[in-house]
C-alpha positions in Angstrom: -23.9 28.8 13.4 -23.6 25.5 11.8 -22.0 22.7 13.5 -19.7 20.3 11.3 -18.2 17.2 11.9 -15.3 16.5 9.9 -13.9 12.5 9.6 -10.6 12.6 9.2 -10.0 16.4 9.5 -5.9 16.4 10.1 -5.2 15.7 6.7 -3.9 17.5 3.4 -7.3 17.9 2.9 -9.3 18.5 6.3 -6.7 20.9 7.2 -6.8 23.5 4.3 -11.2 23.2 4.7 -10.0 24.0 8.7 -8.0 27.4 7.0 -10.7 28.1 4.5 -13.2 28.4 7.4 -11.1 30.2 9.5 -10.0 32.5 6.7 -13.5 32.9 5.3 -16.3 31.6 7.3 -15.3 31.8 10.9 -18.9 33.0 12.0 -20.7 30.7 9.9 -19.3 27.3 11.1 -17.8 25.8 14.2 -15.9 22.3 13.6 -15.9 19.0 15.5 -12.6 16.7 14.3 -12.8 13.0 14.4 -9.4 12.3 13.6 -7.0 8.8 14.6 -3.9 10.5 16.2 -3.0 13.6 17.5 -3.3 15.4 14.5 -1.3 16.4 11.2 2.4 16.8 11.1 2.4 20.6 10.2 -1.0 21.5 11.0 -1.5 24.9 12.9 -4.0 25.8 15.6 -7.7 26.6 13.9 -9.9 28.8 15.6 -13.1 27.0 14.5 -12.2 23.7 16.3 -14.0 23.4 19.1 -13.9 19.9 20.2 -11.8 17.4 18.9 -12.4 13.2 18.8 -9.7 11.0 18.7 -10.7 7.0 17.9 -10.1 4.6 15.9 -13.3 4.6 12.6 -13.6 0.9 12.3 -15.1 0.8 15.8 -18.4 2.4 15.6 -18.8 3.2 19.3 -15.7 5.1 19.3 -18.2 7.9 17.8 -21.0 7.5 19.2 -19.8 10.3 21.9 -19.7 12.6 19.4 -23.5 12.6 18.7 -24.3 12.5 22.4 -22.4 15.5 23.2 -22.6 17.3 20.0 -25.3 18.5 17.7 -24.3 18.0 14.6 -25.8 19.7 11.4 -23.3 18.6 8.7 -20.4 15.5 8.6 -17.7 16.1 6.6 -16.4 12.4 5.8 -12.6 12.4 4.2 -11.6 9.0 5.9 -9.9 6.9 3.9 -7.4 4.5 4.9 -5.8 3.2 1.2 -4.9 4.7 -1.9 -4.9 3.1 -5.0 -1.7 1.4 -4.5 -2.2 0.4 -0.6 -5.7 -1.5 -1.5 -4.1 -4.8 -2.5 -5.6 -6.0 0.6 -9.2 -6.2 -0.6 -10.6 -7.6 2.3 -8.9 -4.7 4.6 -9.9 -1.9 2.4 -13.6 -3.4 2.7 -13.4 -4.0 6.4 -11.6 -0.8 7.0 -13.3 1.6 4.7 -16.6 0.5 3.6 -18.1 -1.0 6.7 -17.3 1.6 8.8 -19.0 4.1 6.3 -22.2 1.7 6.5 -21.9 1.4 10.4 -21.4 5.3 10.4 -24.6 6.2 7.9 -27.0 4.4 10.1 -25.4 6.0 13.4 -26.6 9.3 11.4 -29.7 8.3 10.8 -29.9 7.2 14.5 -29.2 10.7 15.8 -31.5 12.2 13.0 -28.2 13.9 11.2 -29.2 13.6 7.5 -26.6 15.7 5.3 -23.0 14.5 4.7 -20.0 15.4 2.3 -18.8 12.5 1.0 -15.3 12.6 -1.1 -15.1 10.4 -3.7 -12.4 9.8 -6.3 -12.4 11.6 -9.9 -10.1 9.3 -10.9 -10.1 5.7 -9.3 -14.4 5.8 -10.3 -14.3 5.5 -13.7 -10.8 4.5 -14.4 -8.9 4.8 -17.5 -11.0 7.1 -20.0 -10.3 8.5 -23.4 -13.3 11.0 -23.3 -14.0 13.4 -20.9 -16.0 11.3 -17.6 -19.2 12.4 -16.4 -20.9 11.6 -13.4 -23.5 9.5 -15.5 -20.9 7.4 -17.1 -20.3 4.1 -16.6 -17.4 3.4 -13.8 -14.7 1.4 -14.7 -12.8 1.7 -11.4 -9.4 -0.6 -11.8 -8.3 -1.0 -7.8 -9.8 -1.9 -5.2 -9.9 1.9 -3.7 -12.0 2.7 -6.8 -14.5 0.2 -6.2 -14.7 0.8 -2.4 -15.4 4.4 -3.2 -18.0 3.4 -5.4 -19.9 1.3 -3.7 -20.0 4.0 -0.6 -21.4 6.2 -3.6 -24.0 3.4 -4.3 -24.9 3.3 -0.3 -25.0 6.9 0.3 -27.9 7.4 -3.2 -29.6 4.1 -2.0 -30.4 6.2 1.5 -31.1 8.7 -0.6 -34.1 7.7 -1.9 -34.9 6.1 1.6 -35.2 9.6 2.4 -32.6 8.7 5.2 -29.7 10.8 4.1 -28.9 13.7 1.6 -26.0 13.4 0.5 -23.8 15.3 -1.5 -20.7 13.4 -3.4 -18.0 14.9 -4.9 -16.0 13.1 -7.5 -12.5 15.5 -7.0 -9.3 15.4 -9.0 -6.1 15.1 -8.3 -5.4 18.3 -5.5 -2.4 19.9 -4.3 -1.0 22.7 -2.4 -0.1 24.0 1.1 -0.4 21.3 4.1 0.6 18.1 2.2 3.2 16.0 3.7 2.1 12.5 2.0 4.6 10.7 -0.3 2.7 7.8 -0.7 0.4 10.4 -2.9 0.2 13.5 -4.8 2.7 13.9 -7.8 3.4 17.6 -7.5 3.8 17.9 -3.6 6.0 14.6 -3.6 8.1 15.8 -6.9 8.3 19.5 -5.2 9.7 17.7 -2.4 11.6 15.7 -3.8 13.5 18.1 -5.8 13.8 20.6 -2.8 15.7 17.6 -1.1 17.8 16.9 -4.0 16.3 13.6 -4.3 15.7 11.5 -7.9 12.0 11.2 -8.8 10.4 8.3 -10.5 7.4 8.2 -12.5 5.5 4.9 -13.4 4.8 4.8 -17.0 6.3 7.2 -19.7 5.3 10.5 -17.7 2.5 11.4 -20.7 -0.4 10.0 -18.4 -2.6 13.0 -18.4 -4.7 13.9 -15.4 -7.1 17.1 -13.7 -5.1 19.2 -11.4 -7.0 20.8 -9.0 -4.8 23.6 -6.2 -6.6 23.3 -3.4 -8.0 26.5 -2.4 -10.0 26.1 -5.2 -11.3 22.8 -3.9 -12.4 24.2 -0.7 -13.5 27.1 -2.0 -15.7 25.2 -4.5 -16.7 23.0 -1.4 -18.3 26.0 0.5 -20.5 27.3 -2.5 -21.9 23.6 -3.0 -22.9 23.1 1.1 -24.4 27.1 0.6 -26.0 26.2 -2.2 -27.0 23.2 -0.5 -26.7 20.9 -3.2 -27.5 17.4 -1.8 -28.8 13.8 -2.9 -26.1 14.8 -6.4 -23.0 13.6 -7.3 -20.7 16.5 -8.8 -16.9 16.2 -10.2 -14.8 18.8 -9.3 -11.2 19.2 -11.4 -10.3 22.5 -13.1 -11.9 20.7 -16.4 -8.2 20.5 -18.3 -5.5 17.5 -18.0 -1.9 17.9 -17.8 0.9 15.1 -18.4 3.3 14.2 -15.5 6.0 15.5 -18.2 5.0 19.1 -18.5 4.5 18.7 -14.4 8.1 17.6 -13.8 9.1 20.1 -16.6 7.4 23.3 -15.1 9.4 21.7 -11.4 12.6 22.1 -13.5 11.9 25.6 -14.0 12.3 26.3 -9.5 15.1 23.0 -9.2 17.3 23.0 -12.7 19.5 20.3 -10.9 16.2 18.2 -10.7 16.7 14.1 -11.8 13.5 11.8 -12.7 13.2 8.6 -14.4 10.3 6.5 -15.3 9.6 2.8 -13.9 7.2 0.0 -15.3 3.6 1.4 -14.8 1.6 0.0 -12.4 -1.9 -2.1 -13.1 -3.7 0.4 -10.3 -2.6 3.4 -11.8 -4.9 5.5 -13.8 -3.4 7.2 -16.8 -5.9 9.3 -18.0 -8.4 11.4 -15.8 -10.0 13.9 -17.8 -13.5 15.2 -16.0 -16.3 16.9 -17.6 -17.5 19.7 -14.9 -20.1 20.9 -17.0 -22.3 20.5 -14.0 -20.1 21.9 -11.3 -20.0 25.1 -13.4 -24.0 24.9 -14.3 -24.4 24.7 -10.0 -21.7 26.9 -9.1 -21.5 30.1 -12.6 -18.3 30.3 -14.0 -15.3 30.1 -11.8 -11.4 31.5 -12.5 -9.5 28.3 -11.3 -5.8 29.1 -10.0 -4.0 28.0 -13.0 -1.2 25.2 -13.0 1.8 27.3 -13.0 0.4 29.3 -10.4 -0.9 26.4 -8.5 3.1 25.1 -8.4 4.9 28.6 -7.6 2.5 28.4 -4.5 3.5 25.2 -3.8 6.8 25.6 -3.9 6.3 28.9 -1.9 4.8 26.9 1.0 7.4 24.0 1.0 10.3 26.6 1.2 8.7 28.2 4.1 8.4 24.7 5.7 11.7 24.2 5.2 12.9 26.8 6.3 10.9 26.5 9.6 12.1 23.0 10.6 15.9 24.8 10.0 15.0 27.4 12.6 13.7 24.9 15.3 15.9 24.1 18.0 
């Protein structure tokens, strides 16, 4: 049985590769969580969590522990503390992000722990592009977050061919689905929930940015062939391989919430309006793959919110 260290593992996205395991691989992997607080907001209890880490990732002693009381086979690292439009502080998304990565890699290579999942950005690494992006394109990343994520790319292929890491980075879309609670990020969770609220929504730009959608089940089911496969020292997008406009998004949310209001605000400099992947090498790793299509994708979404809402209703 593998042992996995996931950074950052109470989040959107640590918390559906938490269900996936239990759901799917339960005797294949048992999980370690370095995480920064007690956990996500509507995270449930996972079986495969053995031992979890609480600490702060800037300070690099904070986890050592975990490599002196664990033995880990595979890290997991999600950690991120901007998004694009949170890393106007270039100096704290260096500090805060990049550093620690580079303190973190060599703390691997101490403990003689070479593979490691690193999630990139689809998007925010080769900014705007009018063509579908492969992974050998040039990157044009226009925020700091972008550029942060690609210089950890950079790092992570540079111990590559040190032969002190294999790494395996994955270049993922825009995901959405069950266990998001962010509204800082996330256009279909945050319009779901906005419209279940009865709130307005507001979209920067004309709402016909266009952009890969990914439900995340597919993600981390895509996740698990790649670490089975064990595809490392690569670089791999992962998006469903078709773009959608923010307009035909909010329109589909009209369809569940026909009182549902949204505007449109100046667009934003950090923003990326187009985001169109070519996973022509995904598919040549992993066969062909039925991805959960984007109306599909939503009624699920919507599904799960209800349920949440209908849960914090019922608590006394």
């Amino acid at each position: 049985m593998k042992r996995v260290l996931i950074l950052g593992g109470s989040g959107f996205i640590g918390t559906n590769i938490l269900s996936y395991i239990d759901q799917f691989l339960e005797n294949e992997y048992e999980v370690v969580l370095f995480i920064r607080g007690i956990g996500h907001c509507v995270s449930p209890v996972f079986k495969c969590v053995k031992k979890v880490y609480i600490g702060d990732f800037s300070d690099n002693l904070s986890l050592v522990p975990i490599f002196e009381e664990q033995k880990i086979d595979l890290v997991i690292h999600l950690i991120s503390t901007t998004v694009p439009n949170t890393s106007n502080n270039f100096r704290f998304d260096v500090d805060s992000n990049l550093i620690p990565t580079l303190d973190f890699l060599n703390l691997m290579i101490n403990y003689k722990c070479k593979d490691i999942v690193y999630l990139s950005s689809g998007g925010a690494v080769y900014g705007n592009s009018f063509s579908k992006s492969k992974e050998s394109d040039l990157n044009h990343p226009n925020s700091s977050y972008g550029i942060v994520k690609l210089s950890v790319e950079r790092y992570l292929m540079l111990y590559s061919q040190q032969g002190l890491i294999k790494p395996l980075i994955l270049r993922l879309s825009n995901p959405y689905g069950q266990f998001h609670t962010s509204m800082k990020q996330g256009i279909i969770n945050v319009a779901l929930r906005s419209a279940l609220h009865k709130k307005a929504f507001y979209v920067w730009g004309d709402g016909e940015a266009r952009k890969d959608y990914i439900y995340i089940e597919d993600f981390t089911s895509i996740l698990f062939k790649l670490i089975k496969q064990k595809v490392q020292n690569e670089i791999v997008n992962i998006g469903s391989g078709n773009t959608t406009s923010i307009n035909e998004i909010l329109n589909e949310i009209n369809n569940f919430f026909p009182d549902f209001k949204w505007g449109y605000k100046d667009v934003k400099n950090f923003d990326v309006n187009r985001n169109d992947l070519d996973t022509s090498k995904l598919i040549s790793i992993i066969g062909n793959y039925d991805f959960i299509g984007l109306k599909t994708g939503i009624y699920k979404t919507y599904h799960w919110l209800q349920k949440q809402e209908l849960k914090s209703r019922t608590i006394i």
